[in-house]
TIKEBA-641915 format. One record per residue (C-alpha): residue number from 1; x negated, z, y. Coordinates in steps of 0.05 Angstrom, whole numbers, plus 5000, padded with zeros to 4 digits. Layout:
N
> n | X | Z | Y
> NUM | X | Z | Y
...
This chain:
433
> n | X | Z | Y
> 1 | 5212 | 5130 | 2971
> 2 | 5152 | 5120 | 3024
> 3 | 5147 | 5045 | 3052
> 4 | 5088 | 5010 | 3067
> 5 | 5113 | 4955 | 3111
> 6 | 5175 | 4912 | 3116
> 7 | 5146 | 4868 | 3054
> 8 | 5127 | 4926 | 3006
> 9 | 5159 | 4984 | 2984
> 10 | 5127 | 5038 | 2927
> 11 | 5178 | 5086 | 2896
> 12 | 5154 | 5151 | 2856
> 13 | 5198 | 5158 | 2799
> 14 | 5183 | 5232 | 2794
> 15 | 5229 | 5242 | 2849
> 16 | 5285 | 5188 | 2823
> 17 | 5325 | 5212 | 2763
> 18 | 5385 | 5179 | 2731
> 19 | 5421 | 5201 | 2671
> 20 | 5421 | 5145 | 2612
> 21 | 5491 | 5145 | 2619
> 22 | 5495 | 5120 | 2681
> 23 | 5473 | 5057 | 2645
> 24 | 5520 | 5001 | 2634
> 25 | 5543 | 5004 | 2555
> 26 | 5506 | 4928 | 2550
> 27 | 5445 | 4957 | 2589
> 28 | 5441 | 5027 | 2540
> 29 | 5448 | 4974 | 2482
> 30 | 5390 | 4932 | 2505
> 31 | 5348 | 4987 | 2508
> 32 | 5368 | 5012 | 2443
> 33 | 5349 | 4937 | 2416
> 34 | 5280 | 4941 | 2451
> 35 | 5274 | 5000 | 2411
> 36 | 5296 | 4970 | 2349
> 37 | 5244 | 4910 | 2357
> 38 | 5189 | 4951 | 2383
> 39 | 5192 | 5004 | 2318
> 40 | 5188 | 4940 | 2268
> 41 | 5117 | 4927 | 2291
> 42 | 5122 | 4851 | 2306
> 43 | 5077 | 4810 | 2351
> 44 | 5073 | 4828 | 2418
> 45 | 5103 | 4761 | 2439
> 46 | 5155 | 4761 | 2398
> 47 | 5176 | 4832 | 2427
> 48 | 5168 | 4799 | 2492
> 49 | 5203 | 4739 | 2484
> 50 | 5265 | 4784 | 2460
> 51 | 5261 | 4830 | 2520
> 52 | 5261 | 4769 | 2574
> 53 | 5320 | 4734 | 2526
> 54 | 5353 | 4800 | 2519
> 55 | 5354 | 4820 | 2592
> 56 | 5369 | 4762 | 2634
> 57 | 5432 | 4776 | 2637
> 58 | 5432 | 4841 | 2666
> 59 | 5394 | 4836 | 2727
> 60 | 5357 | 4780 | 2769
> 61 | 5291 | 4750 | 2726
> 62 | 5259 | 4681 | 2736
> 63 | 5198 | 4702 | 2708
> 64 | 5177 | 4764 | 2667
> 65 | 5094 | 4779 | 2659
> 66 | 5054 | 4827 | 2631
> 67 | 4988 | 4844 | 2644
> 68 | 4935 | 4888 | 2624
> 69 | 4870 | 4932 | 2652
> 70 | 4807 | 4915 | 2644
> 71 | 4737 | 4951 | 2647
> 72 | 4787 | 4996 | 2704
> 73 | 4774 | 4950 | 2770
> 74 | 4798 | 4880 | 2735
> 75 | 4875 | 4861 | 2710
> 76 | 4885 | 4802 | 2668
> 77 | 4946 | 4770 | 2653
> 78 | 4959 | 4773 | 2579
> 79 | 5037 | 4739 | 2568
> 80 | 5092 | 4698 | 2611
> 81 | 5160 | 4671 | 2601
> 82 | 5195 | 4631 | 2662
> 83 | 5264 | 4593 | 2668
> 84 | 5224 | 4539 | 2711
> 85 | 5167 | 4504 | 2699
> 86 | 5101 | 4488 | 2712
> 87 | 5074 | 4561 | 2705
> 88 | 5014 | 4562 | 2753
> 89 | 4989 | 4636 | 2746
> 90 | 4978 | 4623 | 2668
> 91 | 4960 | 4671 | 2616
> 92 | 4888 | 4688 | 2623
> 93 | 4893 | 4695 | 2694
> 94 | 4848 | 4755 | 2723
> 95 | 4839 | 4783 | 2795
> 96 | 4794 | 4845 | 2815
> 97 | 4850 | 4905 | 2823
> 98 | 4805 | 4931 | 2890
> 99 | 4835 | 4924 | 2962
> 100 | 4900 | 4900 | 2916
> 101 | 4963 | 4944 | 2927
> 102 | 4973 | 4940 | 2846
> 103 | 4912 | 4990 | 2845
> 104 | 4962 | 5050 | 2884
> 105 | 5013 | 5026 | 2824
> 106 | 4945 | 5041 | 2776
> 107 | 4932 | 5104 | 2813
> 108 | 4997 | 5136 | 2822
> 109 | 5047 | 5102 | 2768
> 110 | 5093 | 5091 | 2828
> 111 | 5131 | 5028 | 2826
> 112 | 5112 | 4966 | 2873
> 113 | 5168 | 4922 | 2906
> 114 | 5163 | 4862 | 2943
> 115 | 5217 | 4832 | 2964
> 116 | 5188 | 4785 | 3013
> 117 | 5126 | 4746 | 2972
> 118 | 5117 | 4690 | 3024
> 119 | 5111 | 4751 | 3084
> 120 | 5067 | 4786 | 3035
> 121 | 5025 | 4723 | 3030
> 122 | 5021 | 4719 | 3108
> 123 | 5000 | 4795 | 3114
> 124 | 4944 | 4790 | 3058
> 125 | 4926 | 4720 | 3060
> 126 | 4870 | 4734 | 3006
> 127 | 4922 | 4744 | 2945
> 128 | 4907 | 4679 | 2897
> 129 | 4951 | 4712 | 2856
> 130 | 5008 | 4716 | 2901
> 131 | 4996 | 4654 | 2933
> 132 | 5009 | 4619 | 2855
> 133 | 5066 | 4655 | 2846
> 134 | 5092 | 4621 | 2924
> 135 | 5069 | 4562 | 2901
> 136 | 5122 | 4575 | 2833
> 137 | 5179 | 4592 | 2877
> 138 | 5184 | 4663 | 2867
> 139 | 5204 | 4699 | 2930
> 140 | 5212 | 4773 | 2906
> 141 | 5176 | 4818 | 2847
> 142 | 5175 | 4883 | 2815
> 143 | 5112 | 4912 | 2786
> 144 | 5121 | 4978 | 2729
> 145 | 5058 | 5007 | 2707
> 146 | 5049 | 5020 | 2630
> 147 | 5025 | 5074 | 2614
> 148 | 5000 | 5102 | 2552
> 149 | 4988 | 5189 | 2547
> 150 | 4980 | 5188 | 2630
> 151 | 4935 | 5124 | 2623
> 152 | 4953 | 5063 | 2661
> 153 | 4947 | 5010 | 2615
> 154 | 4969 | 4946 | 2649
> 155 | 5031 | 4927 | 2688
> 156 | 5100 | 4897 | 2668
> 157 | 5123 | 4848 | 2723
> 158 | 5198 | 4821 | 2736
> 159 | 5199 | 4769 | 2781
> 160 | 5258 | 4732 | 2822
> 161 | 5259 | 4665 | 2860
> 162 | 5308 | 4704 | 2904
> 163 | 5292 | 4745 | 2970
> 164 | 5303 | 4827 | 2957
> 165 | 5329 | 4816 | 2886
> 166 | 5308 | 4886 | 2867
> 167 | 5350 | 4947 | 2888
> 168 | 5346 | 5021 | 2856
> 169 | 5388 | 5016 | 2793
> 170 | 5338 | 4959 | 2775
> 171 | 5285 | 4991 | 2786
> 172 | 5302 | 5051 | 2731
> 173 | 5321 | 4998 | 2678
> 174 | 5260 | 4963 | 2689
> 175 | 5224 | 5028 | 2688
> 176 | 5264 | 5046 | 2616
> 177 | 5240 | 4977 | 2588
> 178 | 5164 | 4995 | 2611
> 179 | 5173 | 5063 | 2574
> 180 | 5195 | 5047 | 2515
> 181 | 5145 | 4972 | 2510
> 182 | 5080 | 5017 | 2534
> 183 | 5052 | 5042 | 2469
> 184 | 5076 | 4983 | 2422
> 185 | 5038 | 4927 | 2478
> 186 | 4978 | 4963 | 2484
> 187 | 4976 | 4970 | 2409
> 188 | 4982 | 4896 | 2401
> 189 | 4938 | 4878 | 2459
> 190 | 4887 | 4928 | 2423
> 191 | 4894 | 4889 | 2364
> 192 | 4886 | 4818 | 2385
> 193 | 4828 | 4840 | 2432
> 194 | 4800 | 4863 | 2363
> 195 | 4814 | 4801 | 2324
> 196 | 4784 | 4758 | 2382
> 197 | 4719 | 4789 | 2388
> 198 | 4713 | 4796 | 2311
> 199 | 4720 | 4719 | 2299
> 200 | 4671 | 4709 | 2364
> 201 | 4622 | 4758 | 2329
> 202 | 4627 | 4713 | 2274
> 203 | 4609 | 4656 | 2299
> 204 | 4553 | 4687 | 2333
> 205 | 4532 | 4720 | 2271
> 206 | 4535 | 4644 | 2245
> 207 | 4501 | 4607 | 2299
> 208 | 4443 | 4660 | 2302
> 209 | 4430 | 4663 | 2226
> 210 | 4431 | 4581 | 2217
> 211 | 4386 | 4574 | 2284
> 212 | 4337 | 4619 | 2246
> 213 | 4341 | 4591 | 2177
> 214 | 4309 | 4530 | 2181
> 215 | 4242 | 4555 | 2225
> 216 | 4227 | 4615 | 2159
> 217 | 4238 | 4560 | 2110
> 218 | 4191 | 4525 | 2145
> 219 | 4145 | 4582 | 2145
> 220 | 4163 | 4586 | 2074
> 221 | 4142 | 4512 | 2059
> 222 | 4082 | 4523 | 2099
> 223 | 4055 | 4577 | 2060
> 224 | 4057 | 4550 | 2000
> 225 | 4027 | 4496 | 2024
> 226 | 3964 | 4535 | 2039
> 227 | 3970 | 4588 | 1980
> 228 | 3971 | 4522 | 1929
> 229 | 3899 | 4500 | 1968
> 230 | 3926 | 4435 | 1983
> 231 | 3898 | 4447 | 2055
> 232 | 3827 | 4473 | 2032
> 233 | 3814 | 4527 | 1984
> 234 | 3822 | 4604 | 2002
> 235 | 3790 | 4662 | 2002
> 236 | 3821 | 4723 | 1966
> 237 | 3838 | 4756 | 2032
> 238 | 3865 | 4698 | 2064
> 239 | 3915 | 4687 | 2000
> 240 | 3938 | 4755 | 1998
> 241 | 3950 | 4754 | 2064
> 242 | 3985 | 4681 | 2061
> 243 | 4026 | 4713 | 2008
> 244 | 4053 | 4768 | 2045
> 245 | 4074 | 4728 | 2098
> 246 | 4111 | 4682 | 2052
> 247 | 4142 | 4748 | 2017
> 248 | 4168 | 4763 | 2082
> 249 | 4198 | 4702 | 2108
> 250 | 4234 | 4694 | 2040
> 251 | 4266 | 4768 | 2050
> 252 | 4296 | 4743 | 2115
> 253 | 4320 | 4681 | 2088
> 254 | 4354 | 4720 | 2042
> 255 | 4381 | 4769 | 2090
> 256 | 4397 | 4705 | 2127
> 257 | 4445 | 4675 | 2072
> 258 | 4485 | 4743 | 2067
> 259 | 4494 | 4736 | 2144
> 260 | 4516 | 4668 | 2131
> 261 | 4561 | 4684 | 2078
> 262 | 4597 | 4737 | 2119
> 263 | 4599 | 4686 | 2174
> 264 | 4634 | 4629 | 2138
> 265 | 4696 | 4682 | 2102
> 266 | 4703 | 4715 | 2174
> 267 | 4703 | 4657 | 2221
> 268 | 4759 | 4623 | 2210
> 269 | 4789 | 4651 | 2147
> 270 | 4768 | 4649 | 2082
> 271 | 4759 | 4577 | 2059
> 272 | 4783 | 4593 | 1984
> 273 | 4792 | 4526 | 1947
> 274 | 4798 | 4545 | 1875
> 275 | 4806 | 4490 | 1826
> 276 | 4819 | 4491 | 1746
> 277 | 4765 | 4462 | 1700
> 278 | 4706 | 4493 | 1723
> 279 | 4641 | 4508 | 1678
> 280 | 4631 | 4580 | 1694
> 281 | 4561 | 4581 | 1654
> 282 | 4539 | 4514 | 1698
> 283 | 4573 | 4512 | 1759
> 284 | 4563 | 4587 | 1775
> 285 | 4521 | 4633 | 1734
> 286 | 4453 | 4587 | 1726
> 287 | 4455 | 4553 | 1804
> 288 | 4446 | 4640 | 1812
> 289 | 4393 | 4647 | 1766
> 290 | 4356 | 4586 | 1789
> 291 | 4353 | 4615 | 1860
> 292 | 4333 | 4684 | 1831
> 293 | 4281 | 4663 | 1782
> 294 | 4226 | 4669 | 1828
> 295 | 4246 | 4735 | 1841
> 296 | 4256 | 4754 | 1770
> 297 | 4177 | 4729 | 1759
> 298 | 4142 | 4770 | 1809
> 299 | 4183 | 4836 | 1786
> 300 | 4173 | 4826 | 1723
> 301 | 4252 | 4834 | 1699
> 302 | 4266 | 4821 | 1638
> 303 | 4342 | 4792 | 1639
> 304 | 4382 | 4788 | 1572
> 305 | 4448 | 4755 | 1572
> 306 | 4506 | 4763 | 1528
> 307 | 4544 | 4701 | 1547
> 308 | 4581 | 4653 | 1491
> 309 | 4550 | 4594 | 1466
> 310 | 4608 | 4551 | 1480
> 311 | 4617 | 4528 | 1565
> 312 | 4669 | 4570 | 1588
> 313 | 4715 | 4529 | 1635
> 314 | 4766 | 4571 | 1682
> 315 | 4803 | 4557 | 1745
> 316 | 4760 | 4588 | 1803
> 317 | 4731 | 4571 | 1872
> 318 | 4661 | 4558 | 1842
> 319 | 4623 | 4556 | 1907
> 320 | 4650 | 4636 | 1930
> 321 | 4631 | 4657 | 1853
> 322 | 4567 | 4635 | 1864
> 323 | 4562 | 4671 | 1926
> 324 | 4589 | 4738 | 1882
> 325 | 4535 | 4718 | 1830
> 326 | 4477 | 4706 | 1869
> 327 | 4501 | 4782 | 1904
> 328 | 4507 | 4820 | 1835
> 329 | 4446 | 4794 | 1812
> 330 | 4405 | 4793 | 1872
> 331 | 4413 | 4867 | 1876
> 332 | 4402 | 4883 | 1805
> 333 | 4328 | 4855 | 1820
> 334 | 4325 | 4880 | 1882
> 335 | 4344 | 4951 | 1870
> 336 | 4327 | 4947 | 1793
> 337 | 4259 | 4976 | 1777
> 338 | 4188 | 4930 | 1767
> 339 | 4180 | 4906 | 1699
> 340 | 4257 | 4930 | 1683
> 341 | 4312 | 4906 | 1652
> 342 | 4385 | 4868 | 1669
> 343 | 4440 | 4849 | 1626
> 344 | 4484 | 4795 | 1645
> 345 | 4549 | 4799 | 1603
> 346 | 4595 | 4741 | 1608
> 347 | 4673 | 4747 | 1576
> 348 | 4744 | 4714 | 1567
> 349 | 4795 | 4770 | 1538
> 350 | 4857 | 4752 | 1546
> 351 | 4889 | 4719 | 1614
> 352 | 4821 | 4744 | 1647
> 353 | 4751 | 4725 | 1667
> 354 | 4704 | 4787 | 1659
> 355 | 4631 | 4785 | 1683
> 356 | 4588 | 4847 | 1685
> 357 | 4516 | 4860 | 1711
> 358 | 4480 | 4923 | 1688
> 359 | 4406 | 4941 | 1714
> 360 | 4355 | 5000 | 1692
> 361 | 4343 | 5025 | 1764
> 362 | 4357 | 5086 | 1807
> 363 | 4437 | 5078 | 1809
> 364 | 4474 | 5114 | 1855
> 365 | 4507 | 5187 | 1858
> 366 | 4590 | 5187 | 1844
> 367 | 4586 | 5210 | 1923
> 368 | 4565 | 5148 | 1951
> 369 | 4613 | 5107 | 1918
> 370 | 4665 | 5109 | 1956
> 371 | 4619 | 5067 | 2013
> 372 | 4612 | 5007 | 1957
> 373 | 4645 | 4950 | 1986
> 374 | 4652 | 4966 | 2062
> 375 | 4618 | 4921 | 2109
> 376 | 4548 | 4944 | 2139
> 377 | 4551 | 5000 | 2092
> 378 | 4491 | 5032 | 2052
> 379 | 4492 | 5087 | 2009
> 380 | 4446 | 5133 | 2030
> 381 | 4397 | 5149 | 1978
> 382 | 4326 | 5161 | 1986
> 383 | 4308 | 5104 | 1941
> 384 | 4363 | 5054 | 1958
> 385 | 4349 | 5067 | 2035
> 386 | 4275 | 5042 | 2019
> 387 | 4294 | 4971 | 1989
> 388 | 4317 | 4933 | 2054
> 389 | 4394 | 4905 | 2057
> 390 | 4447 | 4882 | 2099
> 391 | 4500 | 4921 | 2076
> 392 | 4542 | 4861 | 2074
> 393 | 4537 | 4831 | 2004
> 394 | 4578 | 4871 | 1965
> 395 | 4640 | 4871 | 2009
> 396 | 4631 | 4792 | 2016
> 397 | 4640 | 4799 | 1943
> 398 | 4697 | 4843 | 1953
> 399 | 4730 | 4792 | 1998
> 400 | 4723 | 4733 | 1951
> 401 | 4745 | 4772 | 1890
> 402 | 4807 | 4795 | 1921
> 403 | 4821 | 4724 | 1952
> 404 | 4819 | 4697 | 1874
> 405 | 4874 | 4768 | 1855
> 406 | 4825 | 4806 | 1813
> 407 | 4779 | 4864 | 1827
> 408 | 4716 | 4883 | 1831
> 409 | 4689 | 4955 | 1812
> 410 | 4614 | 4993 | 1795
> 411 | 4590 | 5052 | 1758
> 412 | 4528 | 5090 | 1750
> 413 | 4484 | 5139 | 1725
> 414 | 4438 | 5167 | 1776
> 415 | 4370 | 5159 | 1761
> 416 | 4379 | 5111 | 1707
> 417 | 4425 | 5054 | 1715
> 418 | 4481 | 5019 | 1755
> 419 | 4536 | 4966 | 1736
> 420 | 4575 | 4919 | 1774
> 421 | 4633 | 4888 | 1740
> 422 | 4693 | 4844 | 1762
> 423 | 4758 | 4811 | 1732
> 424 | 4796 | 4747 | 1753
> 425 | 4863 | 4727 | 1724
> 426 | 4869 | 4665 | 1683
> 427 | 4899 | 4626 | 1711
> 428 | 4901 | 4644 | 1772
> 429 | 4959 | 4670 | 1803
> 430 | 5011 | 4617 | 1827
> 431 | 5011 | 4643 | 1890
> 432 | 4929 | 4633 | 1905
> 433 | 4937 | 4568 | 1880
């Protein structure tokens, strides 16, 4: 044990053993319940809420904190549970870890004791941190590292609003709890990290893509304005050129609305409000065409359809089917060939909605199938890799399918053709109702 002053003391563990049964029977059994909780994967505040309940009773706790390391010089405090209230060093706390004696707990995985915080306060007068937890009442505090395969990770605090509440035997338990809470908090501070920035990525990913939407329809609207000569006839060159840049500014709009797409099912959670009744054939297939028939024009495609006569009505989310039609089609032209040919096929076996698009084109091999349907994945063909994409379409699609309980699937011939197909139950499962 080396001492730093009267106020803090750092103890190396490595030189401190005690055998677990030296434990009380209720202190081995709380560990054993940490266990327990910690293998059934729940939320990392629900693990922490049952190891503050758990563990009040068998030593001193006011307050029991966890925090976690940062970008290696910055600790930010991630989850807290007190038995006084108000909490003044919240949640989302964070304090730079330099010329702070939590950075030797960082360093050398020793433990940190105060059991003076108001003397502490008085010797480094530039602690906010400890000068909240004053402000709280607590007088005394123990600080584990977690650690994670020798990395420090963040720290496990126990706090008391009693002077010197911490003696050896506390320490050890304390340090049990950190060992066995490490891996399981960092896991779930991993994963929340990730689900954080994925929906602030989204609504990036949103913001950017409407901001530039309106400014290329715009240029859209403006070239046609010129290539129709309503502004002064044009001379061959100027047209062609006009038309490019129209060509061009419709590509991105279209790259824009798959951004957009992805945006509004990743945001906030997949807005799926399905409802029974719905025309497939006018409420989702032709609102797709229309939007493609330009396309269709220029190329040259020649699009058959083998759809019934009589208005098919199912129970769907028609706005996310149109999104999947627009998708299926918009690739057939897009990666079909000029002057080629696509087959919509439109069916209603029983208890299912089937819908199949086929295209003459250059298909894909049976080894790049397996990247159909991941996000910002292409397949990586020498033809496909020339016609621009987002890589995001077809797993949209996927999301949206699997949201109404069907599936979605494709097959090919390379060289020749490829087919995208995809079932819904009817009705719709209970459940998705």
């Amino acid at each position: 044990m080396n001492s730093i002053d009267d106020n803090v003391r750092f103890i190396d563990l490595a030189r401190v053993t005690v055998p677990i049964h030296e434990f009380t029977a209720q202190e081995r059994a709380a560990l054993d319940n940490v266990n327990h909780r910690v293998a059934s994967g729940e939320s990392l505040a629900d693990v922490m809420d049952f190891v503050f309940e758990s563990t009040l009773d068998l030593f001193p706790c006011d307050r029991l904190s966890i925090s976690f390391v940062q970008e290696d010089d910055r600790v930010v405090s991630h989850w807290t549970r007190a038995l006084y209230a108000p909490l003044i060093l919240q949640p989302g706390y964070a304090e730079d870890l330099r010329q702070s004696t939590l950075a030797r707990v960082r360093d050398t995985g020793h433990v940190r004791i105060i059991d003076d915080l108001k003397a502490y306060l008085e010797a480094k007068p530039h602690s906010a941190s400890t000068r909240l937890l004053v402000r709280e009442g607590v007088c005394s505090s123990m600080t584990c590292p977690l650690s994670v395969d020798g990395r420090n990770v963040g720290f496990l605090y126990r706090s008391a609003r009693t002077a010197a509440a911490f003696g050896m035997h506390e320490v050890l338990l304390h340090s049990a709890l950190a060992e066995r809470l490490s891996q399981a908090v960092e896991k779930a501070y991993r994963i929340e990290q990730l689900t954080a920035a994925n929906q602030a990525y989204a609504e990036v990913l949103g913001f950017v893509s409407h901001e530039l939407k309106s400014p290329l329809g715009g240029i859209v609207m403006d070239a046609n304005v010129l290539e129709q000569g309503y502004l002064g006839h044009l001379e061959p060159p100027q047209a062609e050129r006009i038309q490019k840049i129209r060509g061009k500014a419709e590509h991105l709009l279209l790259l824009i609305k798959d951004y957009l797409d992805l945006a509004r099912i990743e945001g906030a959670g997949l807005a799926y409000q399905p409802r029974p009744g719905v025309d497939f054939l006018a409420d989702v297939v032709q609102p797709a065409l229309d939007v493609l028939q330009t396309q269709l024009e220029e190329q040259g495609t020649r699009l058959t359809r083998d759809i019934p006569v009589s208005p098919r009505v199912v129970e769907c989310d028609p706005g996310l089917l149109n999104i999947v039609m627009a998708n299926l089609l918009g690739n057939a032209v897009k990666y079909g060939n000029e002057e080629g040919q696509i087959r919509l096929r439109v069916t209603q076996p029983e208890g299912q909605l089937a819908v199949s698009v086929w295209n003459a084109g250059p298909g894909f091999p049976r080894s790049e199938r397996s990247k159909l349907f991941k996000k910002f994945s292409r397949l990586q063909t020498r033809e496909l890799m020339a016609r621009k994409g987002t890589g995001v379409g077809l797993y949209t699609c996927w999301r949206i399918i699997q949201a109404h309980g069907g599936r979605i699937w494709a097959d090919s011939e390379s060289g020749a053709w490829a087919e995208f197909c995809f079932e819904i139950p009817q009705p719709l499962p209970s459940s998705d109702r």
